[in-house]
gemmi code that builds the backbone of each chain (N, CA, C; Angstrom):
import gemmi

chains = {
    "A": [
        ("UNK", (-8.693, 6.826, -39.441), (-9.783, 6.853, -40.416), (-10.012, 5.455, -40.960)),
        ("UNK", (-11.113, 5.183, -41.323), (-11.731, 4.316, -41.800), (-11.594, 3.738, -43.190)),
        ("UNK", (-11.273, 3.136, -44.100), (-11.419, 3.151, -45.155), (-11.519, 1.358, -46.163)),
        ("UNK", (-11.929, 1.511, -46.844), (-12.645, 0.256, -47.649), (-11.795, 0.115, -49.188)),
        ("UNK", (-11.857, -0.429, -49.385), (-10.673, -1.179, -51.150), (-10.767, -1.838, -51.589)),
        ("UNK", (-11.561, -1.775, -52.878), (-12.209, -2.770, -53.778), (-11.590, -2.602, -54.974)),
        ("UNK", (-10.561, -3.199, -55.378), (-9.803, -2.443, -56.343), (-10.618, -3.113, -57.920)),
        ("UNK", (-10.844, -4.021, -57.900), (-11.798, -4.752, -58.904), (-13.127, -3.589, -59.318)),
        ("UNK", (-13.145, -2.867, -60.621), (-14.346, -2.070, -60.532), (-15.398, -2.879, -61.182)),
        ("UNK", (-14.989, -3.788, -62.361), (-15.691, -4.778, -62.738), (-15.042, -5.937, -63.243)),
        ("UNK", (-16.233, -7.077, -62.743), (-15.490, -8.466, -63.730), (-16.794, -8.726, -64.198)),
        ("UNK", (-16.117, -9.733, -65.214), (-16.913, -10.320, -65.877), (-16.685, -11.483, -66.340)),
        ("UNK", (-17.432, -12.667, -65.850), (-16.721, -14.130, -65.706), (-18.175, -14.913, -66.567)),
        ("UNK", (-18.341, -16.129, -67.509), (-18.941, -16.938, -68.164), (-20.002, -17.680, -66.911)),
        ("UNK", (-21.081, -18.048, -67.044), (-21.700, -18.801, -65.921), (-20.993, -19.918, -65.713)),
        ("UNK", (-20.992, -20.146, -64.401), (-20.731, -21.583, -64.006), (-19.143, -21.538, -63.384)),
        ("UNK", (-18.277, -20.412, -63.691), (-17.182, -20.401, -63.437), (-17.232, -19.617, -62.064)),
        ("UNK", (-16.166, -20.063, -61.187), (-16.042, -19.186, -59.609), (-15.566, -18.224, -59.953)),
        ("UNK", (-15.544, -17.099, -58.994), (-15.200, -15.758, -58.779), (-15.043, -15.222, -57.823)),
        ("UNK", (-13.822, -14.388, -57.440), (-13.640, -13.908, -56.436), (-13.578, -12.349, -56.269)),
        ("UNK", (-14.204, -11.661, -55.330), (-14.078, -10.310, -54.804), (-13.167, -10.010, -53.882)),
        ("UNK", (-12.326, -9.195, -54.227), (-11.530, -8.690, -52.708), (-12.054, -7.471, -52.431)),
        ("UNK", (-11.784, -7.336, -51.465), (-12.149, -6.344, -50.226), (-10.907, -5.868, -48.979)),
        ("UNK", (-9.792, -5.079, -49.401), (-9.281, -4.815, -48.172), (-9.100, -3.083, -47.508)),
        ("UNK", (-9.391, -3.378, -46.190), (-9.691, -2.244, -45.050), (-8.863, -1.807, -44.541)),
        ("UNK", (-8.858, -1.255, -44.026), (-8.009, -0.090, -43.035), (-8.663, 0.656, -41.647)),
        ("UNK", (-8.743, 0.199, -40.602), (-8.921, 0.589, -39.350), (-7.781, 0.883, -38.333)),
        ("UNK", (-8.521, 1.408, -37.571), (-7.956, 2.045, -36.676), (-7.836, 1.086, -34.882)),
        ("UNK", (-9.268, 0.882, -35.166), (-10.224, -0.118, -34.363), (-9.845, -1.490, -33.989)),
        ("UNK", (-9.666, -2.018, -32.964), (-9.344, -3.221, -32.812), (-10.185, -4.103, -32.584)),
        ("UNK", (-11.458, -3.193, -32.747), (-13.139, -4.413, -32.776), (-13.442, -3.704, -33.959)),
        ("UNK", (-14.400, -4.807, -34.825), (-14.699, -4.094, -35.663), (-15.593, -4.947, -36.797)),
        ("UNK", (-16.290, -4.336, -37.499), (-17.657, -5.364, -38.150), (-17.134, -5.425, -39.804)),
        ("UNK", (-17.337, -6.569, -40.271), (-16.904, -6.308, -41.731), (-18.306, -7.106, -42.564)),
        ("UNK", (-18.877, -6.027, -43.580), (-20.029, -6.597, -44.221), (-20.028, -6.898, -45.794)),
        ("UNK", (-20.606, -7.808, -46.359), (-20.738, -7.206, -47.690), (-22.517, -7.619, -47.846)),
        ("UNK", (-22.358, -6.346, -49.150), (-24.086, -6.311, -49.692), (-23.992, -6.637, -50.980)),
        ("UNK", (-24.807, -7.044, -51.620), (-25.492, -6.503, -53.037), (-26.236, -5.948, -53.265)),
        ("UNK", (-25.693, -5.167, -54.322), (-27.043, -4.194, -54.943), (-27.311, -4.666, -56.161)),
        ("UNK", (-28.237, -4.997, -56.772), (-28.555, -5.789, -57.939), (-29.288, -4.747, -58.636)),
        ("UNK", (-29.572, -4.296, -59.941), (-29.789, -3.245, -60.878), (-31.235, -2.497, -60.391)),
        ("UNK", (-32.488, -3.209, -59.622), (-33.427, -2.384, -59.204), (-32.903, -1.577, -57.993)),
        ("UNK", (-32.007, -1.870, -57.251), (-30.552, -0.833, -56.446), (-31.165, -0.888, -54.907)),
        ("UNK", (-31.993, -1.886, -54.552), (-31.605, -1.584, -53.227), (-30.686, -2.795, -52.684)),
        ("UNK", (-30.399, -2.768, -51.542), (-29.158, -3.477, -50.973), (-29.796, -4.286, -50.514)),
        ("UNK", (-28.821, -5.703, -50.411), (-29.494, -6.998, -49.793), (-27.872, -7.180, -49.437)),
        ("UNK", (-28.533, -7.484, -47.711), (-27.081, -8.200, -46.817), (-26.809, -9.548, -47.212)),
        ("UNK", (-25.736, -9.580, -47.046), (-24.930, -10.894, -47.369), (-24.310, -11.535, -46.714)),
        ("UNK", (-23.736, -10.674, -45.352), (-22.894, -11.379, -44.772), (-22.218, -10.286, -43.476)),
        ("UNK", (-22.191, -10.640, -42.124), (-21.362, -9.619, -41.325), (-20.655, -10.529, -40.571)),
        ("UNK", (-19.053, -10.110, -40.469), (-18.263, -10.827, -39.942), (-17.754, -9.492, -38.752)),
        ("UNK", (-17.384, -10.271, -37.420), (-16.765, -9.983, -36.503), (-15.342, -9.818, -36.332)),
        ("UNK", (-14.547, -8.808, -36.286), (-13.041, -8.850, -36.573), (-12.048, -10.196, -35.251)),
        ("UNK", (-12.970, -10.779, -34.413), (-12.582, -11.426, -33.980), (-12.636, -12.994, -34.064)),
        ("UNK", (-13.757, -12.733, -34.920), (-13.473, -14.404, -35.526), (-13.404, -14.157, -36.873)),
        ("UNK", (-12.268, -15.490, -36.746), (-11.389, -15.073, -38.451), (-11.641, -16.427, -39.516)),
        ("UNK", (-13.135, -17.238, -38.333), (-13.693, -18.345, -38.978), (-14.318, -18.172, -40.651)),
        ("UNK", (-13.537, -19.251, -41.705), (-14.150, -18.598, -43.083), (-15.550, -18.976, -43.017)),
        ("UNK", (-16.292, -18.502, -43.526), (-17.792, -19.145, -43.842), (-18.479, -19.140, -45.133)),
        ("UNK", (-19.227, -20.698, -45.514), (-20.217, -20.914, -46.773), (-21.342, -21.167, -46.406)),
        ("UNK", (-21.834, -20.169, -47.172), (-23.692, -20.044, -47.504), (-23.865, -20.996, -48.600)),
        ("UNK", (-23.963, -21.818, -48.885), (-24.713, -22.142, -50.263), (-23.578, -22.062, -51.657)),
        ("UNK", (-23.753, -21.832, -52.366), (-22.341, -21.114, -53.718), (-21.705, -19.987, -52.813)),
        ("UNK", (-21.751, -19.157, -51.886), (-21.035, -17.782, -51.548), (-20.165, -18.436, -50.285)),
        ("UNK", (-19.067, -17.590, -50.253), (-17.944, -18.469, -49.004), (-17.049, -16.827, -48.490)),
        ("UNK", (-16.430, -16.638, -47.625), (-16.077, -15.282, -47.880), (-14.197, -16.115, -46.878)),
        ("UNK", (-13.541, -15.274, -47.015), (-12.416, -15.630, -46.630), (-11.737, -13.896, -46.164)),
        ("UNK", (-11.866, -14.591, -44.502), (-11.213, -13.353, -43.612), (-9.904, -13.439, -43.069)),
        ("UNK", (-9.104, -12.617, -43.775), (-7.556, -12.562, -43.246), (-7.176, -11.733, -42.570)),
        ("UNK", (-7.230, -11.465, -41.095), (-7.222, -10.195, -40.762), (-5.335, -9.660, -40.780)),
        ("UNK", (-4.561, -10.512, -41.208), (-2.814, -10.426, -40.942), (-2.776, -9.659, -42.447)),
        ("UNK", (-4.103, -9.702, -43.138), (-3.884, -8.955, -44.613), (-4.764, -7.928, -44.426)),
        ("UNK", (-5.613, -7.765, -43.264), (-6.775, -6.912, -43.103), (-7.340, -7.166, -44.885)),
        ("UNK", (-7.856, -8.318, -45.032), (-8.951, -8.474, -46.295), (-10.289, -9.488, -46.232)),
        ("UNK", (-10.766, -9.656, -46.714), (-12.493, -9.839, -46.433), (-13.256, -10.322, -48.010)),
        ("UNK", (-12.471, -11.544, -48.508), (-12.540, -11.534, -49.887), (-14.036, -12.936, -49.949)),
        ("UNK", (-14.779, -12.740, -50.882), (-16.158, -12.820, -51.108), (-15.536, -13.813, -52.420)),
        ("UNK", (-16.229, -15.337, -52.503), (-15.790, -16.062, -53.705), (-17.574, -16.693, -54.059)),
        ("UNK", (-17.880, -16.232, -55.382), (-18.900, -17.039, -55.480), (-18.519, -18.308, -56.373)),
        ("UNK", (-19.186, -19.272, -56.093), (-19.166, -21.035, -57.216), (-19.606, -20.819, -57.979)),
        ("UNK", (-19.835, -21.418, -58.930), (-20.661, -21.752, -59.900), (-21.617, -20.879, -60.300)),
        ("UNK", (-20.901, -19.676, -60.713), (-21.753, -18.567, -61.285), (-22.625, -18.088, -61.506)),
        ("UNK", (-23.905, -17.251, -61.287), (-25.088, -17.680, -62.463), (-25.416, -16.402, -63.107)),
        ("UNK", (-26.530, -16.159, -63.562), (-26.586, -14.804, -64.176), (-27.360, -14.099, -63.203)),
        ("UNK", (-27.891, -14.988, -62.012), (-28.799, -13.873, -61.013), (-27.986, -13.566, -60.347)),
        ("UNK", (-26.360, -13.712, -60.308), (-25.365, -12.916, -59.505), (-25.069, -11.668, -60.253)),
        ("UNK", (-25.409, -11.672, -61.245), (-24.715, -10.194, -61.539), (-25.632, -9.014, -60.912)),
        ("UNK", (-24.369, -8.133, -60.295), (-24.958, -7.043, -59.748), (-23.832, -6.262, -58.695)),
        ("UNK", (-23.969, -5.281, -58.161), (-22.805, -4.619, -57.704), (-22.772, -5.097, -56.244)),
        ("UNK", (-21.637, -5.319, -55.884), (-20.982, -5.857, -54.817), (-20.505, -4.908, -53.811)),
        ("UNK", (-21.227, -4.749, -52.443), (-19.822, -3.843, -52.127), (-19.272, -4.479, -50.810)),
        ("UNK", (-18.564, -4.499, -50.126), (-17.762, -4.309, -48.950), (-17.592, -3.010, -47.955)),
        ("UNK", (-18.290, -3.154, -46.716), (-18.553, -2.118, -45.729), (-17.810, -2.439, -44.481)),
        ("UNK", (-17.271, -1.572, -43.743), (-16.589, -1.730, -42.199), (-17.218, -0.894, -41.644)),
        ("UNK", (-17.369, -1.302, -40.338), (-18.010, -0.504, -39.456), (-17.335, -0.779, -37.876)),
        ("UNK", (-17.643, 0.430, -37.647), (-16.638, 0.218, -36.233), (-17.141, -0.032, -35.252)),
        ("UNK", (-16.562, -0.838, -33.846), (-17.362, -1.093, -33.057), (-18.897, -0.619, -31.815)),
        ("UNK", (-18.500, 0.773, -32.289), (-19.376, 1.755, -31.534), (-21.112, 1.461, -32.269)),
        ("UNK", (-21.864, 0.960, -31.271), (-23.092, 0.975, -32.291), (-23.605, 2.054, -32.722)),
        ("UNK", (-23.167, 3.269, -32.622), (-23.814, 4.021, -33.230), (-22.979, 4.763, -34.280)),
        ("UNK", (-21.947, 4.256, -34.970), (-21.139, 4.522, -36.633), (-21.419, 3.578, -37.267)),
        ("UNK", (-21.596, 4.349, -38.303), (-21.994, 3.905, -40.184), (-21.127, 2.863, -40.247)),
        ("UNK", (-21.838, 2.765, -41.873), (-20.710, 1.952, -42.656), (-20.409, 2.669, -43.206)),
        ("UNK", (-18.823, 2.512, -43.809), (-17.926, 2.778, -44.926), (-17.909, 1.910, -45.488)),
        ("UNK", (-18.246, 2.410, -46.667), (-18.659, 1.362, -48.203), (-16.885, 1.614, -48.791)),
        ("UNK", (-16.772, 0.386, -49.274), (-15.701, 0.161, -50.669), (-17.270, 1.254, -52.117)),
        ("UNK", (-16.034, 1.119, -52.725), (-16.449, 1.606, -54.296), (-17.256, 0.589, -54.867)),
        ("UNK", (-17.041, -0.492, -54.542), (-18.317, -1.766, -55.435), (-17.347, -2.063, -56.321)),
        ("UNK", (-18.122, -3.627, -56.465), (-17.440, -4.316, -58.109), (-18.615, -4.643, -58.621)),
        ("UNK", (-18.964, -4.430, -60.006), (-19.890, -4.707, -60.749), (-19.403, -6.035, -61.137)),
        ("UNK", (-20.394, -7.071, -60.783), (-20.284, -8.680, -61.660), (-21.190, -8.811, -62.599)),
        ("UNK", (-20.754, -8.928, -63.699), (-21.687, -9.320, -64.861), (-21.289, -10.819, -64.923)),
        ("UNK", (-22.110, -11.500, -64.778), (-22.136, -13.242, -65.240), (-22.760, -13.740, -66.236)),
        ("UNK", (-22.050, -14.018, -68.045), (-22.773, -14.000, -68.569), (-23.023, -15.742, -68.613)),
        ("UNK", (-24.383, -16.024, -69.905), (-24.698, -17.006, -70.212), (-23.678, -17.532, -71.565)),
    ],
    "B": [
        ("UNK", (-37.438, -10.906, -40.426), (-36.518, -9.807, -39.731), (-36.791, -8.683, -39.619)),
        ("UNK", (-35.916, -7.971, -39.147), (-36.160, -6.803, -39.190), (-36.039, -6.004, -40.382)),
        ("UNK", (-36.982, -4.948, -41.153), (-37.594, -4.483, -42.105), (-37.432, -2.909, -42.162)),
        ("UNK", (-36.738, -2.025, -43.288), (-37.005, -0.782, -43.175), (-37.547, -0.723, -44.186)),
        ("UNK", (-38.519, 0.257, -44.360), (-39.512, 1.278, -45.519), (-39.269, 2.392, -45.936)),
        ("UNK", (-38.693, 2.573, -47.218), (-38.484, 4.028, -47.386), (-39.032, 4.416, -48.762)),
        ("UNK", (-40.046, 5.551, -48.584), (-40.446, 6.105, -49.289), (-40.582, 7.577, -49.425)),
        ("UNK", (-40.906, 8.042, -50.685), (-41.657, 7.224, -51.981), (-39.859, 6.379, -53.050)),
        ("UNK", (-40.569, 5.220, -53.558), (-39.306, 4.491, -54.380), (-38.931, 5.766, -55.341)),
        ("UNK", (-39.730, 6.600, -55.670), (-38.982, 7.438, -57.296), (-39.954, 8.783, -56.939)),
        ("UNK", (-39.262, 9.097, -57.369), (-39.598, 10.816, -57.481), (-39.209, 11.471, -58.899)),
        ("UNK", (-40.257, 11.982, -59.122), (-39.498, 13.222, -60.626), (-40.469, 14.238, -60.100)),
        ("UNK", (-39.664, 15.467, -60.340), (-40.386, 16.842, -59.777), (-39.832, 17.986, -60.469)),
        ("UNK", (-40.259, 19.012, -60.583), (-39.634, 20.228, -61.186), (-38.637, 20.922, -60.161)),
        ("UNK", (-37.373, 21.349, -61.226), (-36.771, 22.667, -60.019), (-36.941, 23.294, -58.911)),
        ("UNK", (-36.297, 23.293, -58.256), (-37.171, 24.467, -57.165), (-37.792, 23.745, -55.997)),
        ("UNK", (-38.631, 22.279, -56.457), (-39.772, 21.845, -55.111), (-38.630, 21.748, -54.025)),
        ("UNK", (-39.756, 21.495, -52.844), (-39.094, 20.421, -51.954), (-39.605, 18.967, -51.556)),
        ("UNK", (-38.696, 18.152, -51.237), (-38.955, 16.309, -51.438), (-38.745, 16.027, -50.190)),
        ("UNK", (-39.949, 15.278, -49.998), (-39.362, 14.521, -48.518), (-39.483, 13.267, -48.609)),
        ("UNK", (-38.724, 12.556, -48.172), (-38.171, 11.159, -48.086), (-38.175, 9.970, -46.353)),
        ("UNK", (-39.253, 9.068, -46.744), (-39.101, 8.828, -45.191), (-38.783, 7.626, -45.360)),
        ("UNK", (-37.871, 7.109, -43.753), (-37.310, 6.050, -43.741), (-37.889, 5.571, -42.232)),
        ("UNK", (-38.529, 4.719, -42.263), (-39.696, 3.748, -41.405), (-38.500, 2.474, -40.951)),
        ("UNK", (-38.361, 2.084, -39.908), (-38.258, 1.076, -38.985), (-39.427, 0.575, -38.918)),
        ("UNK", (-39.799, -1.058, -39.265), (-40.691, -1.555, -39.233), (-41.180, -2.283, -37.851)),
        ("UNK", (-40.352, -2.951, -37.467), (-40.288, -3.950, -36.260), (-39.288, -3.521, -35.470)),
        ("UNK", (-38.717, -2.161, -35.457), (-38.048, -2.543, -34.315), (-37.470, -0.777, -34.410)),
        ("UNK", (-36.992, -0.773, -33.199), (-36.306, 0.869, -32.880), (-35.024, 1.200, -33.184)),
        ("UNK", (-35.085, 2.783, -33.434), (-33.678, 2.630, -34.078), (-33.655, 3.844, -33.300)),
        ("UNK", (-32.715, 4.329, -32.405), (-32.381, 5.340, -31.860), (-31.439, 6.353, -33.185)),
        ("UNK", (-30.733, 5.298, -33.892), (-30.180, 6.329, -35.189), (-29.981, 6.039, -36.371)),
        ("UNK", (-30.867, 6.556, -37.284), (-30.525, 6.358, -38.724), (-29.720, 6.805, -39.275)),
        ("UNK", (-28.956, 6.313, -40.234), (-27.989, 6.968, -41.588), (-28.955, 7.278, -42.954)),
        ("UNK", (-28.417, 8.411, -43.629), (-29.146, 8.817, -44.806), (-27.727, 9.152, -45.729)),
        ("UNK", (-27.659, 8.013, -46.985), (-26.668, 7.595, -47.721), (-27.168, 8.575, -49.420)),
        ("UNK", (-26.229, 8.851, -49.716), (-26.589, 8.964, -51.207), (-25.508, 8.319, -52.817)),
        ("UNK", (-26.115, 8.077, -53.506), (-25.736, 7.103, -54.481), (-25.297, 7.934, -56.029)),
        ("UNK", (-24.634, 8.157, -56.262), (-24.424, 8.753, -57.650), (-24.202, 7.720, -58.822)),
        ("UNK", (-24.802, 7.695, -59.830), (-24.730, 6.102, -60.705), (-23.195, 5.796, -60.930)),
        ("UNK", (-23.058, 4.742, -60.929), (-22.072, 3.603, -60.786), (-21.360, 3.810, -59.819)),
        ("UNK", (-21.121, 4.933, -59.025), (-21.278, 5.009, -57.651), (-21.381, 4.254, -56.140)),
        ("UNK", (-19.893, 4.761, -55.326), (-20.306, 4.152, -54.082), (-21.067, 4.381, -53.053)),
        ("UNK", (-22.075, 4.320, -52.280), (-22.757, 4.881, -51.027), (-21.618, 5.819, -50.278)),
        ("UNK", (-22.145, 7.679, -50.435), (-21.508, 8.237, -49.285), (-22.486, 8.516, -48.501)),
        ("UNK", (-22.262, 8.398, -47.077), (-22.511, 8.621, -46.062), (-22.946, 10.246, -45.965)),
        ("UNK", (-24.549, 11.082, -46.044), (-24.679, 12.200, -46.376), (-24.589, 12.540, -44.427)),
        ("UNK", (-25.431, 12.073, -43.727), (-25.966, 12.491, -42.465), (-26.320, 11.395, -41.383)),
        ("UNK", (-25.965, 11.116, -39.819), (-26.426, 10.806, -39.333), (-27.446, 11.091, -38.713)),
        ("UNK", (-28.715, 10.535, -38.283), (-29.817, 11.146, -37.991), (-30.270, 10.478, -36.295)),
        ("UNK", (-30.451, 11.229, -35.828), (-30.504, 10.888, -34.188), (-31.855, 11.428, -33.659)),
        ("UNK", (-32.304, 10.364, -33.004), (-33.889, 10.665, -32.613), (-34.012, 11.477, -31.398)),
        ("UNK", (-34.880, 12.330, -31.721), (-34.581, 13.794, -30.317), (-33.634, 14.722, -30.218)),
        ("UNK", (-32.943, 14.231, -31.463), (-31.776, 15.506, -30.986), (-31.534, 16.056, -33.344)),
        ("UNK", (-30.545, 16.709, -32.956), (-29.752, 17.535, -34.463), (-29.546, 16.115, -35.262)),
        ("UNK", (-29.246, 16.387, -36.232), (-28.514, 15.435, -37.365), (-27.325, 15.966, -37.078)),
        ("UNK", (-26.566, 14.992, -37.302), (-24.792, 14.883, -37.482), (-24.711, 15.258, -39.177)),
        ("UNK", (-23.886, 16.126, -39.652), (-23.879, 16.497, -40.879), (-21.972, 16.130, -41.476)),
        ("UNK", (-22.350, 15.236, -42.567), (-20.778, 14.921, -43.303), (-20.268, 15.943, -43.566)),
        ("UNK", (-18.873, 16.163, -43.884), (-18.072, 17.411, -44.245), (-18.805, 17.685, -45.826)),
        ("UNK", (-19.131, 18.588, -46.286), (-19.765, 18.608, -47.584), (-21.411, 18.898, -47.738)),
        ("UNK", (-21.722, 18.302, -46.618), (-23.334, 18.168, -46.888), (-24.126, 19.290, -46.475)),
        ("UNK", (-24.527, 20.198, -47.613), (-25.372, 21.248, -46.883), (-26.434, 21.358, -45.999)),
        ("UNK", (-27.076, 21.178, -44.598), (-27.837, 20.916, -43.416), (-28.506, 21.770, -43.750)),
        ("UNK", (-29.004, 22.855, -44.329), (-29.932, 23.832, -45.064), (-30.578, 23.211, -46.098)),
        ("UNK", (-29.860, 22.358, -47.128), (-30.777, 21.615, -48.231), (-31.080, 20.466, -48.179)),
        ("UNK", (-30.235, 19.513, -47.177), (-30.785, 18.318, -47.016), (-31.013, 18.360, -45.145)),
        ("UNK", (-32.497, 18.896, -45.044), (-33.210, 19.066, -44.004), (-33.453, 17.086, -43.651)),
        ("UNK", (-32.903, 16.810, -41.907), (-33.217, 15.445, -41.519), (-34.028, 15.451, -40.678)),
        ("UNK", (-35.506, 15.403, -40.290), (-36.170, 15.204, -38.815), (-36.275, 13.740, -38.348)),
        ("UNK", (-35.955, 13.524, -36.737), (-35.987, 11.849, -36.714), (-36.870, 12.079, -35.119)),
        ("UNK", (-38.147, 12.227, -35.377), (-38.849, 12.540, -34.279), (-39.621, 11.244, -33.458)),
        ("UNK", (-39.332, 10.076, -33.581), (-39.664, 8.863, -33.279), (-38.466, 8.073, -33.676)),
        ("UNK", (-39.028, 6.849, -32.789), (-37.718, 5.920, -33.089), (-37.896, 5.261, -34.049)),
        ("UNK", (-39.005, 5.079, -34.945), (-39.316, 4.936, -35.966), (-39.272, 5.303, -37.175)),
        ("UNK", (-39.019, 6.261, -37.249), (-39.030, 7.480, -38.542), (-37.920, 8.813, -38.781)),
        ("UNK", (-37.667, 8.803, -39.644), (-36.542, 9.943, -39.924), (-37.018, 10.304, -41.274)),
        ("UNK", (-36.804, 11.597, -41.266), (-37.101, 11.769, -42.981), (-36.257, 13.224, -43.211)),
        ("UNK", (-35.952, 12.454, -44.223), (-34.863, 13.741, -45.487), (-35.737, 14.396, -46.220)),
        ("UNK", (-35.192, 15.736, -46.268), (-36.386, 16.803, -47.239), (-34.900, 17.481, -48.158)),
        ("UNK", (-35.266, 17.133, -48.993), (-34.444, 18.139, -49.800), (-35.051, 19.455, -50.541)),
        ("UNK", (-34.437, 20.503, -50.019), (-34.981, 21.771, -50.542), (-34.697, 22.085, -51.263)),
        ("UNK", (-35.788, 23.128, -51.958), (-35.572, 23.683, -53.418), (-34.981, 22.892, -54.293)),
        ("UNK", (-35.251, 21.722, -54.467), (-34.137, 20.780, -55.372), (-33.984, 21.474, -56.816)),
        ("UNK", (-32.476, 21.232, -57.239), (-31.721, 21.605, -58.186), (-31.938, 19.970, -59.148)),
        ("UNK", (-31.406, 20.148, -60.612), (-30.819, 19.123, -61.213), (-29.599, 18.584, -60.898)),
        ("UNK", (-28.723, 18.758, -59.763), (-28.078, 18.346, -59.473), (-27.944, 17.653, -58.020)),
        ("UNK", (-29.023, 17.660, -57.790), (-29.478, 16.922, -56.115), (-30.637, 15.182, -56.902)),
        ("UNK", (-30.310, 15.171, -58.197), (-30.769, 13.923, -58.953), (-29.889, 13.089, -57.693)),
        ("UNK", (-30.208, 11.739, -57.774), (-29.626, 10.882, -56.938), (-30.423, 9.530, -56.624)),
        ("UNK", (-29.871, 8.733, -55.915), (-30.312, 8.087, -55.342), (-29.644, 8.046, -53.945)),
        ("UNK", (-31.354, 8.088, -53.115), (-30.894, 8.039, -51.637), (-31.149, 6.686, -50.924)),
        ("UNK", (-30.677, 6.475, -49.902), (-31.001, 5.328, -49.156), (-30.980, 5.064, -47.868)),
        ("UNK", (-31.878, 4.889, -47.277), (-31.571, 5.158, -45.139), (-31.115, 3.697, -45.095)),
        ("UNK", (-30.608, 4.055, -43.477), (-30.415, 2.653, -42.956), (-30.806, 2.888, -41.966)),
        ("UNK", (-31.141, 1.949, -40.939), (-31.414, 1.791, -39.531), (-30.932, 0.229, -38.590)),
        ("UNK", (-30.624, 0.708, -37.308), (-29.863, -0.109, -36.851), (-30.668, -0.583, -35.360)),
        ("UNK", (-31.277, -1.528, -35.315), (-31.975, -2.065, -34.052), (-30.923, -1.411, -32.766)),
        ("UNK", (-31.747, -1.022, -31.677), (-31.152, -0.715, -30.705), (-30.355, -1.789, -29.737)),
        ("UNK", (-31.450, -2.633, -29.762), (-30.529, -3.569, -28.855), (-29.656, -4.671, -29.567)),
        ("UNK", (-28.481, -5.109, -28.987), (-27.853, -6.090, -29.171), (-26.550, -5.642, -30.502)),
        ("UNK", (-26.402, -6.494, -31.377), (-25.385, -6.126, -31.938), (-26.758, -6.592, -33.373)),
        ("UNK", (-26.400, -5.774, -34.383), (-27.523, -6.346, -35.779), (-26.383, -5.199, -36.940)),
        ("UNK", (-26.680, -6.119, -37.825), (-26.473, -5.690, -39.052), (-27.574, -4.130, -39.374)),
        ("UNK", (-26.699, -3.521, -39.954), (-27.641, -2.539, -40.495), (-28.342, -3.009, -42.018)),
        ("UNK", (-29.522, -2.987, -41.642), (-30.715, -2.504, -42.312), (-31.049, -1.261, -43.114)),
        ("UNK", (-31.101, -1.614, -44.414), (-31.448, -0.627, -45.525), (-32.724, -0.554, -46.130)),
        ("UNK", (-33.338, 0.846, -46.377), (-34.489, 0.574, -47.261), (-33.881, 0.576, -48.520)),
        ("UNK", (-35.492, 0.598, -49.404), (-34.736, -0.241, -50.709), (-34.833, 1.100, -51.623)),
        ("UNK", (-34.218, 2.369, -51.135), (-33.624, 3.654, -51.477), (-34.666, 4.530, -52.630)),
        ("UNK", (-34.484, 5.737, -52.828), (-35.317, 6.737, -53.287), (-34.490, 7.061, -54.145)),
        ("UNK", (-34.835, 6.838, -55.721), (-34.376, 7.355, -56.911), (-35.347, 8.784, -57.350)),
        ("UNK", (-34.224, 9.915, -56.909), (-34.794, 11.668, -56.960), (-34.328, 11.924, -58.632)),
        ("UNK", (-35.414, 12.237, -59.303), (-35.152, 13.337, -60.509), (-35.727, 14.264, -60.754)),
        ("UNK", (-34.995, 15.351, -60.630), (-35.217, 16.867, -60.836), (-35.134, 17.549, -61.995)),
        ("UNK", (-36.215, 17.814, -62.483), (-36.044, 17.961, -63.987), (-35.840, 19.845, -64.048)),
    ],
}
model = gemmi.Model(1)
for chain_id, residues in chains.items():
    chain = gemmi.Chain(chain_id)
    for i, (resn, *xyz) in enumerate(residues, 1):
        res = gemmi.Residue()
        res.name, res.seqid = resn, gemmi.SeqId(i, " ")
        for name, pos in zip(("N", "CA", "C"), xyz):
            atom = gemmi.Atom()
            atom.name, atom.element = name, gemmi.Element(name[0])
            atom.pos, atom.b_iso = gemmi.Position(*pos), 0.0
            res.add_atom(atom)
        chain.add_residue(res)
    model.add_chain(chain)
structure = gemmi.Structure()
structure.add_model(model)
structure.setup_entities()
């Protein structure tokens, strides 16, 4: 079975300060897709990011960087320099290699970033 | 990119109706959609897979009598929820997944249901 772990249900960090999300999974699968979204308060989802369980290359967008450990099976999401248009719910999804299975969502972390 | 549409964004309706909910592939084919539902502060569960030409795949839990899926194009799938209760309130959300190649799934930007 599949399963997702976001143990963070909310943070709440000052602007300008970094932050980190963890995210760790549980597969079965030895291929396998790891995503995260946001959902920001009007609630639909905006992709962020899909990593391949075979490359364990970290990658930065801009302020967002995500760090894949697969010897921890975790998938942890760090934003920079905070702002207040980050706040919004976070989640972390796995999906297995078959193109035709879902995602399994983590529970989400709500980021509030204040001013 | 590739683009899904799902409508209508909000619904409020009395007891009893039934709602249908469609989820549009814009640019591109999806041999199978997912139809997710959201309970507030809430994680996305996975209600139904939806497969074009053939049955919906139904989650352990999900009644296939009240949440009716047709996916009669590779374009389109739509959720009907019957007789809605006050407790089928929700938010729903499809996804769709380009056929070819490997792609991120694609979400519309989900159907907030209230059943008064």
């Amino acid at each position: 079975a599949q399963k997702v772990t976001q143990a963070q249900t909310e943070i709440s960090v000052v602007e300008k300060e970094d932050v980190t999300l963890d995210c760790v999974y549980e597969t079965r699968d030895t291929t396998y897709y790891l995503f995260w979204y946001k959902q920001p308060p009007s609630g639909e989802l905006v992709f962020l990011i899909r990593r391949n369980s075979f490359d364990e290359q970290n990658e930065i967008s801009g302020r967002y960087s995500w760090n894949f450990q697969k010897s921890t099976s975790s998938f942890n999401f760090t934003i920079t320099a905070s702002q207040v248009v980050d706040s919004a719910v976070y989640f972390c999804a796995l999906k297995g290699y078959s193109g035709n299975t879902p995602l399994v969502f983590g529970k989400g972390t709500r980021l509030s970033v204040i001013a | 990119g590739a683009v899904v549409s799902q409508h209508p964004s909000r619904v409020i309706c009395k007891s009893g109706t039934s709602v249908k909910i469609e989820c549009r592939s814009l640019d591109f084919q999806a041999t199978t959609m997912f139809w997710y539902r959201q309970f507030p502060k809430k994680s996305l569960m996975l209600m139904a897979t939806s497969n074009e030409g053939s049955k919906a795949t139904y989650e352990q839990g999900v009644e296939k009598d009240k949440f009716l899926i047709n996916h009669a194009s590779l374009t389109l799938s739509t959720l009907t929820v019957t007789s809605a209760h006050p407790e089928d309130s929700s938010f729903y959300i499809c996804s769709a997944r380009a056929n070819r190649g490997v792609q991120p799934q694609h979400f519309g930007d989900g159907t907030r249901l209230s059943i008064l």
